[in-house]
C-alpha positions as CSV (number, residue, x, y, z in Angstrom):
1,X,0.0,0.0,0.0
2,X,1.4,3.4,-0.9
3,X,2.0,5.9,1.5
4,X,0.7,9.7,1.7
5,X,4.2,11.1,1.8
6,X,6.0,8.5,0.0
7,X,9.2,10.7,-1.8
8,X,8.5,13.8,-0.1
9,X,11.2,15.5,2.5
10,X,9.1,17.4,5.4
11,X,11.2,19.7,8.1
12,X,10.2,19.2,11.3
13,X,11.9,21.9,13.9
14,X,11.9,21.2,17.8
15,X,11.2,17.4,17.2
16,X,13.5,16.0,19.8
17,X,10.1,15.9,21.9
18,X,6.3,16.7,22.6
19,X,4.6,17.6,19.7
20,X,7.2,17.7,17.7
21,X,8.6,14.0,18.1
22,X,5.2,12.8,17.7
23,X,5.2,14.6,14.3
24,X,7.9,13.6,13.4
25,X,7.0,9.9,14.2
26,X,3.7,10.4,12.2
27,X,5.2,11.6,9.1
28,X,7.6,9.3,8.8
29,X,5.5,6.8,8.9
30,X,3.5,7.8,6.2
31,X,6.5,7.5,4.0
32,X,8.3,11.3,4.5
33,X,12.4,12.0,4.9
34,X,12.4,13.7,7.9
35,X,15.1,16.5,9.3
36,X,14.2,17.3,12.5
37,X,16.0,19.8,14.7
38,X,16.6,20.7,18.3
39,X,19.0,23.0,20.3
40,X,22.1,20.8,21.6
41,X,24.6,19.4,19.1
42,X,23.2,15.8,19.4
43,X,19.6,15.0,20.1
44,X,17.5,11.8,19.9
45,X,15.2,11.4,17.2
46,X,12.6,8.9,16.0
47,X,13.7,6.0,14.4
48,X,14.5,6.6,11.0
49,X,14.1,10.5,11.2
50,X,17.5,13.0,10.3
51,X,18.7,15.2,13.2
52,X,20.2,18.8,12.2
53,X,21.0,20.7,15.0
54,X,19.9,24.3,15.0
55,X,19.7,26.9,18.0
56,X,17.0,29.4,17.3
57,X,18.5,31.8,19.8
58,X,21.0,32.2,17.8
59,X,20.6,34.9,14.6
60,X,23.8,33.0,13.1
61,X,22.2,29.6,13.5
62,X,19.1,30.4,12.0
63,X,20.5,32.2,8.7
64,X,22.9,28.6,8.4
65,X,19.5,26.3,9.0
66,X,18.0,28.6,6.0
67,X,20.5,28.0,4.0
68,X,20.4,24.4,4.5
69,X,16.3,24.2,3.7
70,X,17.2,26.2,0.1
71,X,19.6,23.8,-0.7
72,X,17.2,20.5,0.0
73,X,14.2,22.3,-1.2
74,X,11.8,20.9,1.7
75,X,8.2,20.1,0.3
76,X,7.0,20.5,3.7
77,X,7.9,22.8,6.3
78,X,6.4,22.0,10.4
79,X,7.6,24.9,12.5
80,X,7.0,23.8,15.6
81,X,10.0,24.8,18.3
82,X,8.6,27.3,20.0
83,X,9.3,28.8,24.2
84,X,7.3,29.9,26.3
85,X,7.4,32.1,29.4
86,X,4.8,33.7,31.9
87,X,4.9,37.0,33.4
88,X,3.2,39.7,34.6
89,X,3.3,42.6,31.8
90,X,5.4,45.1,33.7
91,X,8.0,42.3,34.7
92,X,8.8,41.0,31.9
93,X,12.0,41.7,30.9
94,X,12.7,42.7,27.5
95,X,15.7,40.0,26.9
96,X,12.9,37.0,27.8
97,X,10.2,39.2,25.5
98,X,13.1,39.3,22.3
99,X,14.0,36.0,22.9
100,X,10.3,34.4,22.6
101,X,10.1,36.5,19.5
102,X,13.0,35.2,18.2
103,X,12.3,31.6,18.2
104,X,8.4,31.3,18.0
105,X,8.1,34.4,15.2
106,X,11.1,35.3,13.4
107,X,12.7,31.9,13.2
108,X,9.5,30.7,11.5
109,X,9.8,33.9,9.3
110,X,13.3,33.0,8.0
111,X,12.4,29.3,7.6
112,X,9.3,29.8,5.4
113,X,11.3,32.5,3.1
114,X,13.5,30.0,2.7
115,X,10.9,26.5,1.9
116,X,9.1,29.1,-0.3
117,X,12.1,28.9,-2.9
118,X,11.5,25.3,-3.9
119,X,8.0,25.3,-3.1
120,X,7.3,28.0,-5.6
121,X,9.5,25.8,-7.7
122,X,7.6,22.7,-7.7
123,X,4.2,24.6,-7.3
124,X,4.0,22.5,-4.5
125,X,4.1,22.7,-0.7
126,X,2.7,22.3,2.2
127,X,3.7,24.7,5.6
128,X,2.0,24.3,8.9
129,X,3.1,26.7,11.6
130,X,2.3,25.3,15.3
131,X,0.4,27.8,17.2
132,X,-1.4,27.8,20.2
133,X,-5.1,29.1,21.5
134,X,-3.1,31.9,23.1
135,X,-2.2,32.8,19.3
136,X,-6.7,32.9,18.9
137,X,-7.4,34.1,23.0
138,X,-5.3,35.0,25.4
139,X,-5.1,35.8,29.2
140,X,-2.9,37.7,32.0
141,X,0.6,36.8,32.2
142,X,1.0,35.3,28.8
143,X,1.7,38.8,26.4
144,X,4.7,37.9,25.8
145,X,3.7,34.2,24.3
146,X,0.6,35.7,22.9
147,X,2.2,38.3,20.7
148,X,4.3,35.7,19.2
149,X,2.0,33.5,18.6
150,X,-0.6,35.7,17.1
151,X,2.1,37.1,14.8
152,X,2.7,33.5,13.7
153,X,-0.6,33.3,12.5
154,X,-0.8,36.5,11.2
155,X,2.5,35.7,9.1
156,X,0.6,32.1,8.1
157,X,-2.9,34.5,6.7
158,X,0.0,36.2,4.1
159,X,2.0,33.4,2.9
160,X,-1.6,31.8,2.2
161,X,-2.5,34.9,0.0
162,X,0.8,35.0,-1.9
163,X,1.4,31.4,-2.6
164,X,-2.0,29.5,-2.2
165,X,-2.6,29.9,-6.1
166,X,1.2,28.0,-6.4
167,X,-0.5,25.1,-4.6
168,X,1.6,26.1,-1.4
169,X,-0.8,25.4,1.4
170,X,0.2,27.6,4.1
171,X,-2.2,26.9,7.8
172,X,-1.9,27.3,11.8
173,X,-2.6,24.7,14.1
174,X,-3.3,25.8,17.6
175,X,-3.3,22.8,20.2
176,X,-4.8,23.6,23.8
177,X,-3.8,21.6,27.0
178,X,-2.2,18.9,25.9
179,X,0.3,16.5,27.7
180,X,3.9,17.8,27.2
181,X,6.7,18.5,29.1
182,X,6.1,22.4,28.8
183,X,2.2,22.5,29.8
184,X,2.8,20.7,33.1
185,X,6.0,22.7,33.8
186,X,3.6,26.0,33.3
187,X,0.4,24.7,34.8
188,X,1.5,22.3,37.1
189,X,-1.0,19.7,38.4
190,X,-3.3,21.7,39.9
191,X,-3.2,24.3,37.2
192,X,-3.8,21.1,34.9
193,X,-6.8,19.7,37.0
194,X,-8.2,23.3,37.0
195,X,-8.1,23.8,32.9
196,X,-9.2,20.3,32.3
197,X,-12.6,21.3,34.4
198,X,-12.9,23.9,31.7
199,X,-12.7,21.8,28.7
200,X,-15.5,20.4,26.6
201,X,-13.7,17.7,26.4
202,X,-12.2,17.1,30.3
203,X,-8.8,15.9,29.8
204,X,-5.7,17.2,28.5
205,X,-5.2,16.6,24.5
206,X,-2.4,13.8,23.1
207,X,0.6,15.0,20.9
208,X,-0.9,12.1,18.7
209,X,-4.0,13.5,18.1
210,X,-1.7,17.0,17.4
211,X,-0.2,14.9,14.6
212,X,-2.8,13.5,12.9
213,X,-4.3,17.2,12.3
214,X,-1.1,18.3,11.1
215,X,0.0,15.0,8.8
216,X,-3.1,15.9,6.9
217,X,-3.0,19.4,6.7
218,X,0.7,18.5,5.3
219,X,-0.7,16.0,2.8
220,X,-1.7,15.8,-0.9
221,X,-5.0,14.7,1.3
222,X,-5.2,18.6,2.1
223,X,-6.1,20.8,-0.9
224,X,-8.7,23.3,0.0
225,X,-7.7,24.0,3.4
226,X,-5.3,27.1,3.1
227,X,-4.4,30.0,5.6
228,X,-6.6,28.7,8.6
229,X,-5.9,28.8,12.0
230,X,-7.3,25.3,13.3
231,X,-7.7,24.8,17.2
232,X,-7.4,21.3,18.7
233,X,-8.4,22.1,22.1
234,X,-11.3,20.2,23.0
235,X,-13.9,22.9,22.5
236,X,-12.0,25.1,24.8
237,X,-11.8,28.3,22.7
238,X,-15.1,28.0,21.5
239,X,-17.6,27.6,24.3
């Protein structure tokens, strides 16, 4: 049986864990070559998957990644590594606010001018930048995150309008509370137990679930479905 992805080389960033792993995971599955990256100079990846490592702190080591994306001409691009940090407005300090810009905005900024190239090329591609529900809500202590993140999408709405006629699929995918190293370090357990009592749907999501939203939107499955901003939050953001 052929596989969705079979021939087609995806970019996964921040897939040494969480969602990204499980992305990772999933699309290689369905037949992708995947590059994934994280921060230290080795990193564990999924069976099968490519590491690259790449610090998106770093100005330098984003421009290098770039360069490495225009040279394999990606047909799919998952920006995914992403920070986060909480804070009340007038405390946070403006080396923490650059920094989350840096690798949840501009990184993703670089990456896609640089996948666009090839894409354009192959009037093909698919890019699907990993939000959040603070990128479609937000609340106190999270304008840092949620300035990032809403630029994301924002960013996600043009490439959609420049490219979408290229068959370059540009969307946002913006999990809720779901099960990762980061949510329980922010929320802690009873942070958790306290957002899951507001969910439709009371539990935390799965990163699984995450990556079966975004193999599709990745996919030659996906052809209509262009410069959205989906939410996978159990109904969270809507009721």
């Amino acid at each position: 049986m052929s596989k969705s992805l079979e021939g087609l080389l995806a970019i996964v960033t921040g897939a040494t864990r969480g969602i990204g792993a499980a992305i990772a995971v999933r699309l290689q599955k369905e037949g992708a070559c995947v590059v994934g990256t994280g921060s230290q100079n080795t990193g564990k990846m999924p069976v099968g998957c490519e590491y690259c490592q790449a610090d998106f702190s770093s100005e330098a080591s984003i421009c290098k990644f770039a360069d490495m994306i225009k040279q394999r001409r990606p047909d799919i691009l998952i920006n995914n590594a992403g920070i986060n940090k909480a804070g009340k407005f007038e405390e946070i300090a403006l080396a923490d606010f650059k920094r989350i810009q840096q690798i949840n905005l501009f990184a993703p900024f670089v990456l896609c001018q640089a996948a666009v190239i090839g894409m354009r090329e192959k009037k093909w591609g698919r890019i699907v930048n990993i939000s959040s529900i603070y990128g479609k809500i937000s609340r106190a202590y999270r304008a840092a995150y949620s300035a990032s993140k809403f630029g994301l999408d924002g960013m996600t709405i043009a490439l959609a309008a420049e490219f979408g006629a290229l068959n370059v699929l540009a969307n946002s995918v913006a999990p809720g509370f779901v099960d990762t190293e980061m949510t329980r370090h922010m929320l802690g357990e009873d942070g958790i137990r306290k957002m899951v009592s507001q969910v439709p749907v009371p539990r935390l999501g799965t990163v699984q679930e995450i990556a079966e939203l975004v193999l599709w939107l990745a996919s030659p499955q996906n052809t209509f479905v262009n410069g959205q901003n989906i939410a996978i939050d159990g109904g969270y953001t809507r009721v």
